[in-house]
C-alpha positions in Angstrom: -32.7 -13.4 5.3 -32.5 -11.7 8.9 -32.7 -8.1 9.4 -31.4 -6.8 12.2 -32.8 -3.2 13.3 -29.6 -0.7 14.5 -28.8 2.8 14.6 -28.7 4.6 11.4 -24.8 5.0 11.5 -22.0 3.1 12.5 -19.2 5.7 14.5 -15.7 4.5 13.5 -12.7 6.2 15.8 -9.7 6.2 14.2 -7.0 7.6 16.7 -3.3 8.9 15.6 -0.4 7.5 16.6 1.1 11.3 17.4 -1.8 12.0 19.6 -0.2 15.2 20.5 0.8 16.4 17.6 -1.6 15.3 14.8 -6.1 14.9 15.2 -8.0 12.1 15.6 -10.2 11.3 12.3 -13.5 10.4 13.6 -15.7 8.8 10.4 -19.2 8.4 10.5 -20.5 5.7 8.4 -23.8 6.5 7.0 -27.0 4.9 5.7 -27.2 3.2 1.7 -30.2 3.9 -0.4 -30.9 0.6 -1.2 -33.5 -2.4 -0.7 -33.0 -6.2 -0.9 -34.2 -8.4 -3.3 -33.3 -11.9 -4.3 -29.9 -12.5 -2.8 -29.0 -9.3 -3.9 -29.3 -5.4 -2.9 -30.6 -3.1 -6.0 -31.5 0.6 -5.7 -29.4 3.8 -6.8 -26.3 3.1 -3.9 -25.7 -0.3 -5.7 -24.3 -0.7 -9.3 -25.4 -4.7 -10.1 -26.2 -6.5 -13.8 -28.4 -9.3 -14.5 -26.0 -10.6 -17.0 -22.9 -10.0 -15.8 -20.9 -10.6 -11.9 -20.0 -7.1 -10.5 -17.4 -6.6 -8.3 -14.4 -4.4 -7.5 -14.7 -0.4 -8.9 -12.7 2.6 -8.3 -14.2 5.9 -9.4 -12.6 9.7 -9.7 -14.1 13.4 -9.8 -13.3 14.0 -13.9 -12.2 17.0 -15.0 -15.9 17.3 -16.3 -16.9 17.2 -12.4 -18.9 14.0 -13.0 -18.2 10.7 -11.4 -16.3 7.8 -13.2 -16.1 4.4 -12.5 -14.0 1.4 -13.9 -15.0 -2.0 -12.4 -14.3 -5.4 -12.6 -16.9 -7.4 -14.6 -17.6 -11.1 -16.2 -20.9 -13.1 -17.5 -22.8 -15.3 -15.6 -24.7 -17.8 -16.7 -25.4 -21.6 -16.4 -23.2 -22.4 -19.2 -20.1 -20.3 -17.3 -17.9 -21.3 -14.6 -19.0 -20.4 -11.2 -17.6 -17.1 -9.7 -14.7 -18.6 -8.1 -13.5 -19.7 -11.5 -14.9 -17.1 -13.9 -13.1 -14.0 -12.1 -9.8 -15.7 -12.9 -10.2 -16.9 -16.6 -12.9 -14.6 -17.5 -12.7 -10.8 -15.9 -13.1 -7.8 -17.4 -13.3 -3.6 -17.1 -16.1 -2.0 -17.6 -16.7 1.9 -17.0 -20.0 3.3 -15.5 -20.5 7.3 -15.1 -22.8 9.4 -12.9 -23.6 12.9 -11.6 -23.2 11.9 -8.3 -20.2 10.1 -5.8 -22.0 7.8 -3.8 -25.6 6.7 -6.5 -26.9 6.2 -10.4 -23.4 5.0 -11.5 -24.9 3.6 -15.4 -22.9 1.0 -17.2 -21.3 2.7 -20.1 -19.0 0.1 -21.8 -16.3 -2.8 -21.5 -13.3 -0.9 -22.0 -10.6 -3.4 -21.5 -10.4 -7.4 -21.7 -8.0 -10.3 -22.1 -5.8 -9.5 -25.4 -6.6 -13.0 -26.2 -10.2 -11.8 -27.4 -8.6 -8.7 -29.4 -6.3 -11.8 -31.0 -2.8 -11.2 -29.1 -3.0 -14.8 -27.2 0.2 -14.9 -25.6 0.0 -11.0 -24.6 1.1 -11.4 -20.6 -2.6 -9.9 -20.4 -4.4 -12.1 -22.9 -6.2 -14.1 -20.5 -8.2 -11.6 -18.2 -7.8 -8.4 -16.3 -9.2 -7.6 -13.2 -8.5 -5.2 -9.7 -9.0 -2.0 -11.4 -7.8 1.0 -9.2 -8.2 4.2 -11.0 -6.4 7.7 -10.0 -5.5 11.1 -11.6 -2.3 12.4 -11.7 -1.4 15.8 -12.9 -4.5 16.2 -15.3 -4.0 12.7 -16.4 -6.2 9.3 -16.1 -4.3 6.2 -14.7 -5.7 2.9 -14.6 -3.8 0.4 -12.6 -4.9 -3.4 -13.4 -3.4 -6.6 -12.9 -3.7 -9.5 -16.0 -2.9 -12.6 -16.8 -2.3 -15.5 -19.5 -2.0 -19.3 -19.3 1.8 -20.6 -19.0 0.3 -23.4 -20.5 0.7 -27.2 -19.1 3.9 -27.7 -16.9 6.2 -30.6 -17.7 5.9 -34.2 -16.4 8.2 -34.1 -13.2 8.1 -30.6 -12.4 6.2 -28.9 -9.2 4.1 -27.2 -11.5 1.9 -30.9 -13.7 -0.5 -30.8 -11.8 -2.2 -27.5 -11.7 -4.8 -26.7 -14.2 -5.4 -23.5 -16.0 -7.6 -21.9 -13.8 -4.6 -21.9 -11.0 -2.1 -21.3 -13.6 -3.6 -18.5 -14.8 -3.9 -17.4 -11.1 -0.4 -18.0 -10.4 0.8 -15.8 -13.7 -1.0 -12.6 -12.2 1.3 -9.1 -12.7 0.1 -5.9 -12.7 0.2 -3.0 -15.3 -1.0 1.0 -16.2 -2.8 2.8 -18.8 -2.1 6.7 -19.1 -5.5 8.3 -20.8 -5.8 11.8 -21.3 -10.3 11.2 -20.8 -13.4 9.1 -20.3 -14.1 9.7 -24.4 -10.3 8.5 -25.2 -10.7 5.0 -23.0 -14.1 4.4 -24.5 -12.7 4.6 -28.3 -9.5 2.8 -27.4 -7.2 5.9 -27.9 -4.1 4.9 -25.6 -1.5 2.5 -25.5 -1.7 -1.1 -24.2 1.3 -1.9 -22.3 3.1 -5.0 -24.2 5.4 -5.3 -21.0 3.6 -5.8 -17.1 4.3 -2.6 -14.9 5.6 -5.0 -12.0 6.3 -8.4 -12.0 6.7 -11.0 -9.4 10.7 -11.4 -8.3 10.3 -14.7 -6.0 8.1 -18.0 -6.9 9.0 -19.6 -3.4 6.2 -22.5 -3.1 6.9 -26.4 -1.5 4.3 -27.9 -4.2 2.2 -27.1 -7.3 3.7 -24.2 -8.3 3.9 -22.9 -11.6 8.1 -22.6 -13.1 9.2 -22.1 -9.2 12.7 -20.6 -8.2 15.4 -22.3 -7.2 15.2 -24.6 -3.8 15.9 -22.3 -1.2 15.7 -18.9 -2.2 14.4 -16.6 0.1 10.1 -15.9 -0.8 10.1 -11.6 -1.0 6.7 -10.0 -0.9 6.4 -10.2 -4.8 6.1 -13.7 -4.0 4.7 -15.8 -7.1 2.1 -13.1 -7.8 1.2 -9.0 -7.4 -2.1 -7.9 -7.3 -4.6 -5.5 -5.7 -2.5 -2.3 -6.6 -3.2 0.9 -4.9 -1.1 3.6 -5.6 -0.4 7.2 -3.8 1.9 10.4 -4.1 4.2 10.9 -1.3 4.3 14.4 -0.6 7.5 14.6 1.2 9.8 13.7 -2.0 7.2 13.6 -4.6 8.1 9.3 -5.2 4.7 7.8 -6.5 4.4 4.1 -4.1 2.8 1.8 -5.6 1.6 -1.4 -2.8 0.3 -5.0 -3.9 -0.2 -8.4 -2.4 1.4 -11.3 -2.8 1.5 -14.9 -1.4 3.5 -16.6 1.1 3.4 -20.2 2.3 4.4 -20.4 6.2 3.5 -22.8 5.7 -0.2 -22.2 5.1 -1.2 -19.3 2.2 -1.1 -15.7 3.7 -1.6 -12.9 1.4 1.4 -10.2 2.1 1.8 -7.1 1.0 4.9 -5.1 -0.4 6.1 -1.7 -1.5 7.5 -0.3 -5.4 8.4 3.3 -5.9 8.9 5.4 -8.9 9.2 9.1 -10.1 6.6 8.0 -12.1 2.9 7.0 -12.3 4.2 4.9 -15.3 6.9 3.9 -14.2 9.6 2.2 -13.8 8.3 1.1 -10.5 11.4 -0.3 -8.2 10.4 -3.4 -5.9 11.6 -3.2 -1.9 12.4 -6.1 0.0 9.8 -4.0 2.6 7.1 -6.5 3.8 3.9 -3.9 4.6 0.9 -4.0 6.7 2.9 -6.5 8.2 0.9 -7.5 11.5 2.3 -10.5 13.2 0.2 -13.1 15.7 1.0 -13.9 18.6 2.8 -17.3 17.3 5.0 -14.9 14.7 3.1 -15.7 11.9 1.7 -12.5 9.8 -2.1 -12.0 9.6 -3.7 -12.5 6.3 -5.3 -9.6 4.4 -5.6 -8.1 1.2 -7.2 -5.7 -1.2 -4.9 -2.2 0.6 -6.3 1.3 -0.5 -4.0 3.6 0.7 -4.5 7.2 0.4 -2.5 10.4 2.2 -4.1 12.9 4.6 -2.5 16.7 4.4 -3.7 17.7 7.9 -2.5 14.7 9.9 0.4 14.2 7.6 0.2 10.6 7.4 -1.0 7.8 5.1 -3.8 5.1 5.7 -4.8 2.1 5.0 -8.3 0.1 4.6 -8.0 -3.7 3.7 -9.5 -7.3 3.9 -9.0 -8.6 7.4 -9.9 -12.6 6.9 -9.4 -13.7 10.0 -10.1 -10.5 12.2 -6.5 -10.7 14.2 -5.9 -7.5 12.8 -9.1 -5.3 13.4 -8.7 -7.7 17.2 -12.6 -8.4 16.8 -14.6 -10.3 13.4 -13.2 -10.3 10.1 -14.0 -6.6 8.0 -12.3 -3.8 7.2 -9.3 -3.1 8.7 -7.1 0.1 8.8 -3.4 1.0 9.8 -1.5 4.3 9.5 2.3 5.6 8.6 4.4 8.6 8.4 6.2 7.3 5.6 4.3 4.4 3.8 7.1 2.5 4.7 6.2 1.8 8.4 2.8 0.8 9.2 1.1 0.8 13.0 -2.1 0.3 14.2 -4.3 3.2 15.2 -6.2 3.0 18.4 -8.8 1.1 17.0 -7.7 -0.5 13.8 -11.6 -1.6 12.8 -12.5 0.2 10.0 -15.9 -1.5 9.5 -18.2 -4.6 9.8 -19.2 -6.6 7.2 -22.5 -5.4 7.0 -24.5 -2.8 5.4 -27.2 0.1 6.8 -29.9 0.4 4.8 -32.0 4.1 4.9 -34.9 2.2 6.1 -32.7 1.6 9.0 -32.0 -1.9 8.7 -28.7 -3.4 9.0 -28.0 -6.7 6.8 -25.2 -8.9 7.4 -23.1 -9.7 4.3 -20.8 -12.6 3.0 -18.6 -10.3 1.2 -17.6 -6.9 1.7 -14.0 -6.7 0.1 -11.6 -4.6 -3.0 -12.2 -1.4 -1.3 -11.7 1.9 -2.9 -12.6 5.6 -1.7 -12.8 8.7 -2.7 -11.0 11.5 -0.8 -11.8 15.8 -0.9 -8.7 17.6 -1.1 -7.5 17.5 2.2 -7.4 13.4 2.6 -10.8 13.1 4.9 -12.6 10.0 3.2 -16.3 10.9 1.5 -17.4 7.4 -0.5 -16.1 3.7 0.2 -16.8 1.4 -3.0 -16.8 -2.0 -2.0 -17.1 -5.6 -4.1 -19.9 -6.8 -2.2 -22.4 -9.8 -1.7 -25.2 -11.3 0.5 -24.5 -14.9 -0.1 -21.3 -16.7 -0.5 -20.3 -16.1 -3.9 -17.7 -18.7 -4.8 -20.3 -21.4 -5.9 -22.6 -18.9 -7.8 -23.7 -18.6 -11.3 -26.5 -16.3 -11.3 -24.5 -12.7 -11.1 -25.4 -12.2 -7.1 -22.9 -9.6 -6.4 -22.6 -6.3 -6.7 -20.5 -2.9 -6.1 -22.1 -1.0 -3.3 -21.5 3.0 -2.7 -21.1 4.2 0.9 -21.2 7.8 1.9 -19.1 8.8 5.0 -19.0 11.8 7.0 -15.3 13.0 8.7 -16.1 15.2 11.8 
């Protein structure tokens, strides 16, 4: 484990792409209280469990001012799948609460999990739920999640015999919504399961090993064979709620791409464009690969933003991190000045900086006008993938917006 000593915040310039008529947001990211242990940080800016993986969480000011959390979650343990296999067949929600934004969020409950556990095994959720992104709408609780069940073996012949469950499972991913009216109705269960997905995957466009593909040469659309990673915001200007998820495209390697649904409503129905978003293309044509979008509106600049997974760091043009881009209508997305939103690494108080493996499924929480206070981020030191011993963990970072 290498330390490497650095200044105590990390200056991240964010310029509009209406410099005359709309500010710059200048966001200063600032120091964790936390301290590193075993391949893993712990202190009150980090949410982790000994028995259980944490990873993505998305939190909101209640309407009892305190500080809720739902995250995905799954047990670790010898006997268990490594990570990389566990978070498909085995996630999770779990709620944690605390006084504060960005510290002492305390595990509460698991809230939701595969209907297969609650005895519905062929619910299109029965099999695990995961990428929680939580907002509130109108004095309401929404929680966006996407799910999953096994199609179940693939016939001899087809492009789909040879996957196993794990990739099936992963290949069957759709998204849905729970409307709750509190924090004490999700705990006890009062609200309605969706039976139906909120959105659903329109294209299943892949050359080999794909799970009931569409017909030989239709035309992949950016549901492609999967949505996941919802984030969804109001659009001021006709009050349409858009919701934005990833799917996959083969071109002929995997890139994760992201579209756009809209609705009157945060339940729906959500309509699918044929809009391909955060659509960066390389210098060869191809688009960059990224995932995880949290998009959120600002009132002063009038714009939205964006904050993903950059894999390969063509987007932020430096190393893989956060990335951002803006729009004027959530439709069109540019690059600011400096699309790098952050490094994947963390500043401690002590004012050490740690490099980490995994800094990913971000979330944030906004004040009223749009300026970004908290990032949440799935996080972890090591690589994860191979791991069985819970080394990851949701991290809490406070910014400041000059």
């Amino acid at each position: 484990m290498k330390f490497i000593l650095s200044s105590l915040c990390l200056i991240i310039l964010f310029v509009s792409c209406d410099t005359k008529d709309r500010a710059a947001l200048k966001i200063e990211v600032l120091p964790i209280d936390a301290q590193v242990g075993e391949n893993i940080l712990f202190g009150p800016s980090v949410l982790n469990d000994p028995d259980r993986f944490v990873w993505g969480g998305s939190v909101v000011k209640g309407k009892d001012g305190k500080y809720h959390m739902l995250y995905n979650t799954f047990k670790c343990g010898d006997s268990l799948p490594a990570f990389t296999n566990s978070w498909v067949l085995h996630s999770k929600i779990a709620y944690a609460v605390s006084n504060y934004p960005d510290k002492n969020f305390k595990f509460q409950k698991i809230v939701l999990q595969g209907r297969a556990l609650d005895g519905f095994p062929s619910a299109w959720d029965a099999q695990m739920v995961s990428n929680p992104h939580l907002k509130r709408f109108n004095d309401k609780y929404y929680l966006y999640y996407i799910g999953s069940v096994d199609p179940g073996i693939q016939p001899i012949g087809s492009k789909g015999e040879k996957v196993n469950k794990r990739n099936r499972v992963q290949q069957y991913q759709k998204i849905g919504v729970i409307e709750f009216n509190s924090f004490e109705d999700l705990m006890s269960g009062n609200f309605n399961r969706p039976d139906k997905p909120l959105l659903s995957p329109r294209t299943r466009v892949k050359q080999d090993n794909i799970v009931q593909p569409s017909p030989v040469g239709t035309t992949p659309l950016p549901d492609n064979i999967i949505v996941v990673n919802p984030s969804v915001v109001l659009r001021p200007s006709d009050g349409k709620f858009l919701l934005f998820f990833k799917g996959n495209i083969y071109d002929p390697h995997w890139k994760g791409v992201h579209g756009l649904a809209i609705s009157s409503s945060p339940t729906g129905p959500f309509i699918t464009t044929d809009h391909f978003v955060f659509n960066v293309k390389l210098e060869n044509g191809e688009l960059a690969s990224a995932e995880d979008p949290y998009v959120w509106f600002h009132k002063e600049h009038g714009k939205f933003y964006s904050v993903f997974k950059d894999f390969s760091g063509k987007i932020t043009e430096g190393k893989p991190g956060l990335a951002i881009l803006e729009s004027l209508d959530g439709i069109n997305w540019v690059k600011p000045g400096d699309p790098f939103f952050m490094k994947k690494e963390l500043i401690l108080q002590s004012g050490d900086t740690i490099k980490v493996n995994r800094l990913e499924r971000p979330q944030i929480l906004t004040d009223e006008n749009g300026d970004p206070r908290i990032l949440y981020c799935a996080c972890s030191i090591v690589d994860i993938n191979p791991r069985k011993d819970g080394a990851s963990f949701n991290v809490q970072i406070p910014l400041k917006t000059n």
